[in-house]
C-alpha positions in Angstrom: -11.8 -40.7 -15.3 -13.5 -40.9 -12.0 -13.8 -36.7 -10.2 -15.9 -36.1 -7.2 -15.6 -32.7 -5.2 -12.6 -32.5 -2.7 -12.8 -31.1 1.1 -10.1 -30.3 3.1 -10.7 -28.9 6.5 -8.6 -28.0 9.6 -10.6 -27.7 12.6 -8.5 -26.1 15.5 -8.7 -23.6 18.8 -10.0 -20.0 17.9 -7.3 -18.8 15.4 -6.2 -15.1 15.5 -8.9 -12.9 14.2 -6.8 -9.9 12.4 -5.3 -12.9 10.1 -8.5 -15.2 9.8 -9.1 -13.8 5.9 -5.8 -14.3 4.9 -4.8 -17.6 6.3 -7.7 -19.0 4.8 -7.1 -17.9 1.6 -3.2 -18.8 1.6 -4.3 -22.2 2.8 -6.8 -22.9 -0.3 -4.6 -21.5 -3.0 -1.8 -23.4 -2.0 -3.8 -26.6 -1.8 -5.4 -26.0 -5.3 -1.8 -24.9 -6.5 -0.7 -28.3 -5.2 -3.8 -30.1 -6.5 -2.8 -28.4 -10.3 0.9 -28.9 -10.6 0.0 -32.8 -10.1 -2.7 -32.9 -12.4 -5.5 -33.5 -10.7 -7.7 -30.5 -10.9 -7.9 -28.7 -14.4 -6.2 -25.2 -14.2 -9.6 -23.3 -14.5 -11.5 -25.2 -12.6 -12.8 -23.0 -9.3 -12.5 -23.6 -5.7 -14.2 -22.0 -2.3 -12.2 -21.2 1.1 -13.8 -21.6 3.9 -12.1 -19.5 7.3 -14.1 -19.6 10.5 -12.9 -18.6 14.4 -11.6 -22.9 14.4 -11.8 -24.1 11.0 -9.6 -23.6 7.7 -10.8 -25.4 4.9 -11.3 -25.5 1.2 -13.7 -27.5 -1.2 -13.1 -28.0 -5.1 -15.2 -29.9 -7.5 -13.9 -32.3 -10.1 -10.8 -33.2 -8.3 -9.5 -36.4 -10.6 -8.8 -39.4 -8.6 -5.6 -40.0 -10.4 -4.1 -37.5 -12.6 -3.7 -38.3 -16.4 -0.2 -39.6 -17.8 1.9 -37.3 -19.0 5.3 -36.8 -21.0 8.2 -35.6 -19.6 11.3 -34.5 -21.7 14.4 -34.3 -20.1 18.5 -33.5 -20.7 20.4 -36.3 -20.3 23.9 -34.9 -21.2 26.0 -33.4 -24.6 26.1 -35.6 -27.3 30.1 -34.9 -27.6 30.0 -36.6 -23.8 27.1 -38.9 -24.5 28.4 -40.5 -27.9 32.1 -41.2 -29.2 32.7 -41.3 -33.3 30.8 -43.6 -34.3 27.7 -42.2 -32.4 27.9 -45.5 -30.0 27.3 -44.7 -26.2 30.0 -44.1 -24.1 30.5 -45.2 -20.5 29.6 -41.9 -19.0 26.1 -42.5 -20.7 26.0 -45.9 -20.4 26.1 -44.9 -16.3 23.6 -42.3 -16.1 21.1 -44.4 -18.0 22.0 -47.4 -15.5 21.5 -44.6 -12.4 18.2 -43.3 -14.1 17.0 -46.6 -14.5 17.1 -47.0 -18.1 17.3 -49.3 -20.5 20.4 -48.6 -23.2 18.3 -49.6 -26.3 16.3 -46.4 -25.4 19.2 -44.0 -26.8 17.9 -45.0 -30.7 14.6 -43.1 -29.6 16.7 -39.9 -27.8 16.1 -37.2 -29.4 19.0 -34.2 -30.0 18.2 -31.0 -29.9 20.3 -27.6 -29.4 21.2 -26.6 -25.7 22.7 -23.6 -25.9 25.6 -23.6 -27.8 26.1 -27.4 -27.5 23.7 -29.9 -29.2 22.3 -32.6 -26.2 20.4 -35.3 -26.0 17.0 -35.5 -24.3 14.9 -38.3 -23.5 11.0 -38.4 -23.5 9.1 -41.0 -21.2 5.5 -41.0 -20.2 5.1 -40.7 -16.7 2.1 -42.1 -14.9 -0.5 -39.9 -13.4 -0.3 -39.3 -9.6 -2.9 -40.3 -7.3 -4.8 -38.3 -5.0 -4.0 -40.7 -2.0 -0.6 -40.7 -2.4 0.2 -36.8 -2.7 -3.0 -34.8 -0.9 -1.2 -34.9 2.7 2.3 -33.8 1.4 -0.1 -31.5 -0.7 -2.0 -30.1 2.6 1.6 -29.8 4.7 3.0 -27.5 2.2 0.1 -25.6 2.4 0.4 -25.7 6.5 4.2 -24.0 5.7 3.5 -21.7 3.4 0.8 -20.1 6.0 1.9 -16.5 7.2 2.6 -17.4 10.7 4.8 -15.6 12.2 4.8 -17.8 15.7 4.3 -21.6 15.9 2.8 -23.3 18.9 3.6 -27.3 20.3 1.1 -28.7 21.4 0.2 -32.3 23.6 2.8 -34.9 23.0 4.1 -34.7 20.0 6.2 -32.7 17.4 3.4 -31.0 15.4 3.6 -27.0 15.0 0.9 -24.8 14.3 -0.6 -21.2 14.6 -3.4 -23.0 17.1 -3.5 -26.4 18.2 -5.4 -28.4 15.6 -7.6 -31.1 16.8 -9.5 -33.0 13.3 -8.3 -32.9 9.8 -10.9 -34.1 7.3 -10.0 -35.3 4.0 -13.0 -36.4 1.3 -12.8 -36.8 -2.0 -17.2 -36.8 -2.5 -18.0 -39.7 0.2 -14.3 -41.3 0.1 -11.9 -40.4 2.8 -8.5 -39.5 1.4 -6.0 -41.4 3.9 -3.3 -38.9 5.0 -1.6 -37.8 8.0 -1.3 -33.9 8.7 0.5 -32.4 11.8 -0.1 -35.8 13.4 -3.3 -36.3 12.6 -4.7 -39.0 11.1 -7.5 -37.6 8.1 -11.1 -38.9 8.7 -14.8 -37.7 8.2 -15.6 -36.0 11.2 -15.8 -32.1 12.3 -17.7 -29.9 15.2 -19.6 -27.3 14.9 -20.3 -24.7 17.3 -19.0 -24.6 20.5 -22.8 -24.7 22.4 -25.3 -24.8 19.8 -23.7 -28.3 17.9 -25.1 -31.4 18.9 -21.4 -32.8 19.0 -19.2 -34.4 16.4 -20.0 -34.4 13.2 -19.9 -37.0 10.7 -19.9 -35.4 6.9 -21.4 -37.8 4.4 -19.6 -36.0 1.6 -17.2 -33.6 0.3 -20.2 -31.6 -1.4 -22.1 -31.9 2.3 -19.7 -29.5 3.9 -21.1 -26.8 4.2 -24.9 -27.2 4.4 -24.4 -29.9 6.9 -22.1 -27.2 8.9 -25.3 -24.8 8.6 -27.9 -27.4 9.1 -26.1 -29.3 12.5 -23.4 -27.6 13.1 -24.8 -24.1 13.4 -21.8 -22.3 11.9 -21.5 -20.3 9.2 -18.1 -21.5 7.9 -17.7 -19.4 4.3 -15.9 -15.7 5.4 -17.2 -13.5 3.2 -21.0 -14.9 4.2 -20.7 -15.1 7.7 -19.5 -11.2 7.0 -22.3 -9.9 4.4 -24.9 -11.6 7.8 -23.0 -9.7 10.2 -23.5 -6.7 8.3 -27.1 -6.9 7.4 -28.2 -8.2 10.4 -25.8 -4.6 11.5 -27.6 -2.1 9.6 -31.2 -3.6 9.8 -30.6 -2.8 13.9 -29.1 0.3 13.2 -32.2 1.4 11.5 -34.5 -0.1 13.5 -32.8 2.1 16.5 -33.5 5.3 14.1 -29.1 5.3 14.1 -26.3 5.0 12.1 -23.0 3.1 12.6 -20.2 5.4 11.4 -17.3 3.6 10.0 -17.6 0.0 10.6 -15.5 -1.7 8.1 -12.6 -2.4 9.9 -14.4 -3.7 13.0 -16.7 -5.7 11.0 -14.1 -7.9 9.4 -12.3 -8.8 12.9 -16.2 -9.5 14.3 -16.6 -11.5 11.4 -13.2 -13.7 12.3 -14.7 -13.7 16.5 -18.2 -16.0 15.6 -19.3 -19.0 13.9 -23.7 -18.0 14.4 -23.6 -14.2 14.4 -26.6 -12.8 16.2 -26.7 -8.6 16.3 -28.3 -7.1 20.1 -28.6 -3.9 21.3 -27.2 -2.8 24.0 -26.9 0.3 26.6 -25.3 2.9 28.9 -25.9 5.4 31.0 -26.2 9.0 29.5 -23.9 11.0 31.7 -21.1 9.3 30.1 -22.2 11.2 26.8 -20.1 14.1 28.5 -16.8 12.5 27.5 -15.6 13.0 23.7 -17.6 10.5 22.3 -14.0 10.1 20.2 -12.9 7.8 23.7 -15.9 6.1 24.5 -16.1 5.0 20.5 -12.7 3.7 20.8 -13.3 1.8 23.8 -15.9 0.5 22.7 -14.8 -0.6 19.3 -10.9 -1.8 20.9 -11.8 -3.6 23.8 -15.2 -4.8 23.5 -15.7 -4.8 19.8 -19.5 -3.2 20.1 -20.9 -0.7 17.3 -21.0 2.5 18.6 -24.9 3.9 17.6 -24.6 7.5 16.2 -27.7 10.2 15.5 -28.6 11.9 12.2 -25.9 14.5 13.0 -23.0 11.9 13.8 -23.2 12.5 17.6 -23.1 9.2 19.8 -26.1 7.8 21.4 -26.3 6.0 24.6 -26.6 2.2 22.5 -24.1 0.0 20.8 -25.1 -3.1 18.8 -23.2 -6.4 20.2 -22.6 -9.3 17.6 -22.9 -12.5 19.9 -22.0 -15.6 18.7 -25.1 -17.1 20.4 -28.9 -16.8 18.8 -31.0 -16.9 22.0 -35.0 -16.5 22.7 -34.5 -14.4 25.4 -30.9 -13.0 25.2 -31.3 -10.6 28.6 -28.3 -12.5 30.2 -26.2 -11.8 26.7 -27.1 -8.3 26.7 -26.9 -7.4 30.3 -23.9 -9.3 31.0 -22.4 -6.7 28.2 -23.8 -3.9 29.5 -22.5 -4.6 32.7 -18.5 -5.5 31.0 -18.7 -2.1 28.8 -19.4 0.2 32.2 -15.7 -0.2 34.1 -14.2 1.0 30.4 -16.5 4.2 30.2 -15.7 4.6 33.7 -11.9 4.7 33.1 -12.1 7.0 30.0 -14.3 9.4 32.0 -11.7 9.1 34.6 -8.6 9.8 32.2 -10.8 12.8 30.9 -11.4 14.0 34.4 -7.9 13.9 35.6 -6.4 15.5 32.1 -8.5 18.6 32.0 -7.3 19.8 35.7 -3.7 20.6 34.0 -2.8 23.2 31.1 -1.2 21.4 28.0 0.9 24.0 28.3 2.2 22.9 31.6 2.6 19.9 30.5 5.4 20.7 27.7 8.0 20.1 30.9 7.3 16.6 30.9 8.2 16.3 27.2 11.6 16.6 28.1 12.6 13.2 29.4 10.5 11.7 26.2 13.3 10.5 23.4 12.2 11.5 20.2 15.5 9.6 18.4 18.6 9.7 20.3 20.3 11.7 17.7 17.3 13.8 17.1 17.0 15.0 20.8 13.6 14.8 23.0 10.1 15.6 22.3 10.4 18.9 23.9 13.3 20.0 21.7 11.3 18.7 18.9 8.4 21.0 19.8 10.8 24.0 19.7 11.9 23.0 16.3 8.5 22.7 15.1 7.4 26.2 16.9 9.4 28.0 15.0 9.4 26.4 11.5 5.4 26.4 11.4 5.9 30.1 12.4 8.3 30.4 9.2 5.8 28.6 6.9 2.8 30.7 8.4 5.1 33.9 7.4 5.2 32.6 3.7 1.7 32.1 3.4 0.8 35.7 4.9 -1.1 33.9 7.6 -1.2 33.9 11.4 2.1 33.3 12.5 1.1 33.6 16.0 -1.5 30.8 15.8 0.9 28.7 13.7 3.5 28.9 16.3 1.3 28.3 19.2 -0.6 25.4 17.6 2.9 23.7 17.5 4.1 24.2 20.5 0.9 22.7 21.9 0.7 19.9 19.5 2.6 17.1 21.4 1.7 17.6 24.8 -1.1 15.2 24.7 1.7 12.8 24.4 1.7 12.5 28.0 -2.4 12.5 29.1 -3.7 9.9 30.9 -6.3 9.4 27.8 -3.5 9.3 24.9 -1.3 7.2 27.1 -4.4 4.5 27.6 -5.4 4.9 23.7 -2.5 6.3 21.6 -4.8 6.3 18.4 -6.7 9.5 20.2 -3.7 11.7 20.0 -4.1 15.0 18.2 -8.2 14.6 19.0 -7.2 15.0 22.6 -5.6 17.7 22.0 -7.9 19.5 20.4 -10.4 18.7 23.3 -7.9 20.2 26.2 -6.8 23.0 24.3 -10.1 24.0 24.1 -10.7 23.7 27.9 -7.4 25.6 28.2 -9.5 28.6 26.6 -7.0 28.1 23.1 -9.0 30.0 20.1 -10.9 27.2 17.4 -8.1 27.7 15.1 -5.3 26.6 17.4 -7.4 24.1 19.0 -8.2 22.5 15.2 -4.5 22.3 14.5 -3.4 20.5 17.0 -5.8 18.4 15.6 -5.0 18.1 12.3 -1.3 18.4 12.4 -1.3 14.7 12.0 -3.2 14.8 9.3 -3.0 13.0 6.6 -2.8 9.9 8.5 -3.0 7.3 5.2 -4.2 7.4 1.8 -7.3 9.1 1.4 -7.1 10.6 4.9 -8.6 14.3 5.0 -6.3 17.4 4.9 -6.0 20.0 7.0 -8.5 22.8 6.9 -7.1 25.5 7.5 -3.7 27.7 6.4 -2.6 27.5 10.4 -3.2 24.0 10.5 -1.5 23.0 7.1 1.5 25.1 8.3 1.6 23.2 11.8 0.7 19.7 9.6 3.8 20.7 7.5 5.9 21.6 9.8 5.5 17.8 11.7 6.2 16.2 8.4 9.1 18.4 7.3 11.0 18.3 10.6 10.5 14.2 10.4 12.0 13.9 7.1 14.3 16.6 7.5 15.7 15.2 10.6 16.0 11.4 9.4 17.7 12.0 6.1 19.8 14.3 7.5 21.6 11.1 10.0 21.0 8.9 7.3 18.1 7.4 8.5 16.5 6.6 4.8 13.7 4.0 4.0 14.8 1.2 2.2 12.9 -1.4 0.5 9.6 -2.4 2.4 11.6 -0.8 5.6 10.2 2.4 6.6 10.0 2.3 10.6 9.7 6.1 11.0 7.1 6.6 8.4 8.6 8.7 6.1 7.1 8.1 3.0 3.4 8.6 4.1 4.9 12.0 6.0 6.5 12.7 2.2 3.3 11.6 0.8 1.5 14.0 3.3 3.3 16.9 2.5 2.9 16.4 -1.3 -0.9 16.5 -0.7 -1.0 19.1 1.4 0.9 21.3 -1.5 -0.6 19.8 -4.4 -4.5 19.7 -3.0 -4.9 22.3 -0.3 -3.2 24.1 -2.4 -0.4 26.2 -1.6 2.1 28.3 -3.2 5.3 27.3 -1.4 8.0 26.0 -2.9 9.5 22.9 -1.3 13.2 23.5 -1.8 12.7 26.2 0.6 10.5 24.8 3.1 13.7 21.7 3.4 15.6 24.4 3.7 13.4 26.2 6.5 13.0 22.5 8.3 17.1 21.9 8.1 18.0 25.3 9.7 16.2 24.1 12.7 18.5 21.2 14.0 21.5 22.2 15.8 24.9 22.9 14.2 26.8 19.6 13.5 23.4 17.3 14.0 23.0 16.4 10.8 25.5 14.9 9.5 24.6 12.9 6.2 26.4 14.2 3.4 24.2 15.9 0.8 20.7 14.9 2.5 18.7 17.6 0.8 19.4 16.4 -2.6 18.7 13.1 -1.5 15.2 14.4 0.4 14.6 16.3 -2.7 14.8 13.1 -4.8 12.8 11.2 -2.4 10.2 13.3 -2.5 9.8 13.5 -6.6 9.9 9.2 -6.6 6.9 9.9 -4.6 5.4 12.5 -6.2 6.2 10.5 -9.5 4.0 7.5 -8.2 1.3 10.0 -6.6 0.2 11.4 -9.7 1.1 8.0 -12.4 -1.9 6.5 -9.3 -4.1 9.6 -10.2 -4.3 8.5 -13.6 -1.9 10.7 -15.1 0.1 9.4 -18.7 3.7 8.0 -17.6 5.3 10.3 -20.2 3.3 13.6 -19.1 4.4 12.7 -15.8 8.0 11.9 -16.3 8.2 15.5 -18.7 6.8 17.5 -16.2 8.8 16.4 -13.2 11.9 16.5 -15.5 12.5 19.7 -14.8 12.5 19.1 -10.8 9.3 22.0 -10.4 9.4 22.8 -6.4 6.4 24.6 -7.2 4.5 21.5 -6.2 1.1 23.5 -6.2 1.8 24.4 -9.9 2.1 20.6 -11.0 -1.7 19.7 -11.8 -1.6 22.3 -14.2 1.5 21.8 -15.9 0.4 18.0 -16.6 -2.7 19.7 -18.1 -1.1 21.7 -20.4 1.3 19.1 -21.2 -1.4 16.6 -22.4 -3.5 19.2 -24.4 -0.2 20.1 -26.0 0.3 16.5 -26.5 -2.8 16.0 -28.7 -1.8 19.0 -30.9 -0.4 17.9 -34.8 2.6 19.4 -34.3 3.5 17.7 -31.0 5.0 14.7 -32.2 7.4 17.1 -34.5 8.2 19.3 -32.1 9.3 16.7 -29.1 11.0 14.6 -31.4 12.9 17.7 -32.7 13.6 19.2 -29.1 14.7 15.3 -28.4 17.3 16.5 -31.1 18.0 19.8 -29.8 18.7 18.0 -26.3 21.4 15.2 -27.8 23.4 17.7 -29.9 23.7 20.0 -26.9 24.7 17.1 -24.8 27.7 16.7 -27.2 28.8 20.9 -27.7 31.4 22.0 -26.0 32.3 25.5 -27.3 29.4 28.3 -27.0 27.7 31.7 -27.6 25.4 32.9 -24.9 23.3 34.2 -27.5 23.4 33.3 -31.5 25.1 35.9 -33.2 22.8 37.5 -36.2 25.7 38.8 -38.3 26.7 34.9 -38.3 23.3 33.9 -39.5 23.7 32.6 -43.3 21.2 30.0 -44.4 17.3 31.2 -44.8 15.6 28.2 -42.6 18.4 29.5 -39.4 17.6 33.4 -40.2 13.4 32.4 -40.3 14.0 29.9 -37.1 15.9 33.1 -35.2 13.3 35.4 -35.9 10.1 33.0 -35.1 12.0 32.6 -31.6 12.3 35.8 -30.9 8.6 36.7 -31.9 7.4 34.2 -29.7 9.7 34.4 -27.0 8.2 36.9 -25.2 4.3 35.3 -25.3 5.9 32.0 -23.7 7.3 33.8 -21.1 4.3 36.0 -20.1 1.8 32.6 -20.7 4.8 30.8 -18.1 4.9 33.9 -15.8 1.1 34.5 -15.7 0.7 30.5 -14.8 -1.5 30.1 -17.7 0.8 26.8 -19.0 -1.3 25.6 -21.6 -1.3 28.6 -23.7 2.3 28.3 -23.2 2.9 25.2 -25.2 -0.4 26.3 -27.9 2.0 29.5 -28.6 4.7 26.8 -29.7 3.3 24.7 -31.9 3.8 28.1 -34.4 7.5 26.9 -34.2 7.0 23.5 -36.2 7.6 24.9 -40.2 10.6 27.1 -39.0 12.1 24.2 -37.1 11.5 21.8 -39.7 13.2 24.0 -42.0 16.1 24.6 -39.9 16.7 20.6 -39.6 16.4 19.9 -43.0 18.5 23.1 -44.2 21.3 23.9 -41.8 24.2 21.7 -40.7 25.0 23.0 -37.4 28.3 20.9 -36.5 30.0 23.0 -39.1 34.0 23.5 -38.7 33.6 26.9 -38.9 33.5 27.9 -35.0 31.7 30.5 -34.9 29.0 29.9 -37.3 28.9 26.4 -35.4 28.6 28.5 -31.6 26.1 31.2 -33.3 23.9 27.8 -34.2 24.6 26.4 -31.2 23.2 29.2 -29.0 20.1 29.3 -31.3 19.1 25.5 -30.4 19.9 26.6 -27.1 17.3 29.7 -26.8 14.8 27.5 -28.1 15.5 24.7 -25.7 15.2 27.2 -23.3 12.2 28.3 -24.5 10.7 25.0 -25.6 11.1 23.8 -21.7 10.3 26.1 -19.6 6.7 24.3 -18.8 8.4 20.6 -19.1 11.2 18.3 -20.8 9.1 17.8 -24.3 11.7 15.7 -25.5 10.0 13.1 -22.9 7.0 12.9 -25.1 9.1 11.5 -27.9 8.6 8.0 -28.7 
């Protein structure tokens, strides 16, 4: 059977550079998913994506010419429809067959077989193989459609619809071309290469020629992920040579690496009096608008260089580098400007202009948001013991870089900015850092506040957010989450769980809630719901950190708002968990849990006088014995000696199941028994729901 590598390629204008990675990816796998459901390409075998500024393509060896013949089985009907008495065909089979194009002595090889409840009847036929001619181009327009795009573009004179116009499709199957038309475009041989470095139109030879002739003529570099690993080398090798480092680079580099075809790194330069602006803004400038490097010193400060990828190699690139130099000035001049202008007015003059700002039109405006935040950082400060007047002040400030020149030219600095003019408005480090930080954590990983003022202002932020949108039933639902409110509850989790801090969350809700304004929120039973909310994601927080599904689920059973006291619970849990007498104790507090479920009539406490059998009179007194250790292990935090302390239980409540009936008729020997599972349930789960841990 005759295989020979396969090219596809697209070659169109400069496609957008954020979804370069992914649409070249989408745009293989659904070719070689195409290429596999018709047999022509064995379900192992490998394939390579190619995604460059104008070109999508894919390559994959030992693509068959025509795919091997295959048997299909298919229904036909019910054999109480398909066959009268004497098992001879009726008319209504006699028809499909006729409509399917088969012949009626075929029904003596039809094999039945049980449908359901219904036996049928099912034919078998071997289909012929399909050929690579006749299906690639439907194969390649699928793949076109399935492409995340979320706007088409028309283009010339006809009806083709793409992300970009395309301009050359190239089809070979090794030197063959594979005829085909694709968004009306006739498949061929032929390709470009770079824009100014190509000799022209390019004729590939083969399917296997792709890319070294791309290299070799075309000057482009037309696999991703190699044109990236260049970028970066050729990135760090500068970086070093200028004695510098680059700082986070990641990000950039992949939307550099989507912006050339024949990466070359430069350095270039500015003047050093613009070193007097936070270097924060001239990074960002730099990075947004003109997609340089930023170079920083040993200690992380900026230097007056930045490393320009070009997508020319030059001898003498003077022109490349001054023409940069000369486009990067007008931007440093602006945030200078901005920086200028900001610093000749308080932030604290500038809360006035919060006013007109709309927060949420249920929620009020930005300023009455700030009030709301004043005091409830204030609150949390107070239960922490900290510096309630730094909490309060830090929030009041925190939002008035909202309206700078610098934050409304570059949102992403807000919160840096104000860090920056609070300090020039003579505000202490600690004020000036929460302001900062208040946003903080930003994302997954992000850093957390430092300081006890700045987690109080950083909770405060998140509180009020979540507080103020469950409370109109304004709730995420499925990948919907436009005011960010799981990363703010993810945020506040954090904050609790690593910082940490000993606050319990049902009363900072609370805190956050008597903020809003009589009648504002309206959402029936929101704190509940909040509450919930927040355990889902404190559930999926700590199952991510590695922690057992069943620890997890026993722990939170319970619904601790002690979130700080959570990492050590799940480590008590899971030592208890490994003891011998674990399995036996969870499976018998699984017990305890189902009979209670069922009890109506109770004691408050068993009744010793009622106690007859041995094992109830040996389980009473074991509880009361170790009672009081649990509860001073609980009390003193110290969880895992908790759970050690009842794995003494095991024999007595052994016994007890094995002994004593406790459904008796009797009532009161049944309510005395009843209140004695109950005081050990009690006891049993005062660090988590043990009957979790049982299978």
């Amino acid at each position: 059977m005759t295989t020979a590598t396969l090219l596809v390629e697209l070659l169109t204008e400069e496609l957008p550079p954020k979804a370069l990675p992914r649409l070249g990816e989408t745009f293989a796998a659904r070719i070689h998913e195409g290429l596999k459901a018709c047999g022509l390409v064995a379900e192992d075998r490998p394939f390579r994506w190619f995604a460059a500024p104008r070109r999508l393509a894919i390559t994959v060896p030992g693509v068959r010419a025509t795919a091997p013949a295959r048997e299909v089985t298919e229904k036909i009907m019910p054999v109480q429809v398909a066959l009268d008495a004497e098992s001879r065909p009726t008319p209504a089979l006699l028809k499909k067959l006729q409509a399917k194009g088969i012949a009626p002595e075929a029904v003596a090889s039809f094999e039945r077989r049980v449908d359901g409840k219904a036996e049928a009847l099912f034919y078998t036929r071997l289909e012929p193989g399909a050929a690579l001619d006749d299906v690639l181009a439907a194969i390649v327009q699928e793949a076109v459609k399935a492409l995340p795009i979320p706007k088409l573009m028309r283009w010339g004179a006809g009806d083709a619809q793409f992300v970009r116009p395309v301009h050359k499709l190239a089809m070979l199957h090794g030197a063959r071309v594979v005829p085909g038309r694709v968004l009306d475009l006739d498949a061929g041989r032929a390709t470009m290469g770079h824009r100014f470095m190509s000799r022209g139109e390019i004729e590939l030879a083969t399917a296997e020629a792709y890319e070294p002739t791309l290299l070799a003529e075309g000057k482009v570099i037309p696999d991703f992920a190699e044109r990236r690993a260049d970028i970066e080398r050729q990135l760090v090798a500068t970086a070093q040579a200028q004695h510098a480092s680059l700082g986070e680079y990641a990000d950039l580099l992949d939307e550099v690496a989507a912006l050339v075809e024949h990466p070359t790194v430069y350095v270039g330069e500015f003047e050093a009096e613009f070193l007097a602006v936070p270097q924060e803004c001239l990074i960002l400038t730099m990075r947004a608008n003109q997609k340089y490097f930023p170079l920083l010193d040993a200690a992380g400060r900026l230097l007056n260089r930045f490393l320009i990828v070009s997508n020319m190699r030059l001898a003498d690139p003077s022109n490349i580098v001054a023409g940069n130099q000369r486009v990067v000035r007008p931007r440093l001049s602006d945030a200078r400007f901005f920086f200028e202008q900001d610093r000749k007015h308080t932030l604290d003059s500038r809360l006035p202009r919060l006013a007109p700002v709309v927060y949420h039109n249920k929620l009020g405006s930005q300023l009455e948001r700030v009030e709301r935040l004043e005091r409830l950082a204030g609150r949390i400060a107070s239960r922490l013991h900290g510096d309630v007047a730094a909490a309060s002040r830090a929030a009041r400030l925190a939002k008035a870089d909202l309206v700078t020149d610098m934050v409304g030219e570059f949102p992403e600095l807000q919160g840096i900015m104000g860090r920056y003019y609070a300090l020039n408005d003579g505000e202490g480090e600690v004020v000036a850092d929460a302001v900062q930080s208040h946003y903080q954590p930003r994302f997954a990983g992000d850093t957390l506040p430092a300081s006890n003022t700045a987690c109080a202002v950083a909770l405060a932020d998140k509180l009020d957010a979540l507080v103020g949108f469950f409370g109109i039933g304004q709730l995420p639902t499925g990948d919907k989450d436009p005011f960010g409110l799981r990363r703010a509850a993810l945020g506040v989790l954090r904050i609790l769980i690593e910082t940490p801090l000993p606050l319990d969350l049902a009363a900072l809700v609370g805190d956050a809630a008597e903020g809003f304004g009589p009648g504002l929120l309206t959402a029936a039973d929101f704190e509940s719901q909040l509450l919930d909310f927040m355990f889902e994601r404190l559930k999926n927080l700590l199952r991510d950190a590695g922690h057992a599904v069943d620890v997890v689920d026993a722990v939170l059973a319970l619904r601790p708002t002690r979130i700080d006291l959570v990492p050590a619970k799940l480590d008590a849990v899971r030592v208890f968990r490994g003891l011998p007498e674990a399995e036996a104790l969870a499976a018998a507090n699984k017990r305890i849990v189902n009979i209670l479920k069922k009890a109506e009539d109770e004691l408050s406490e068993p009744d010793v006088a009622l106690l007859q059998e041995e094992a109830e009179k040996a389980l009473f007194h074991a509880v009361v014995e170790v009672a009081p250790l649990v509860r001073s292990h609980v009390a003193n935090e110290d969880y895992t000696d908790a759970l050690c302390a009842l794995a003494g239980l095991r024999a007595a409540v052994d016994a007890f199941f094995d002994d004593v009936m406790v459904m008796v008729e009797e009532p009161l020997t049944r309510q005395s028994r009843l209140a004695l599972l109950r005081q050990l349930a009690g006891l049993m789960n005062q660090v988590a729901d043990l009957s979790r841990l049982s299978a």
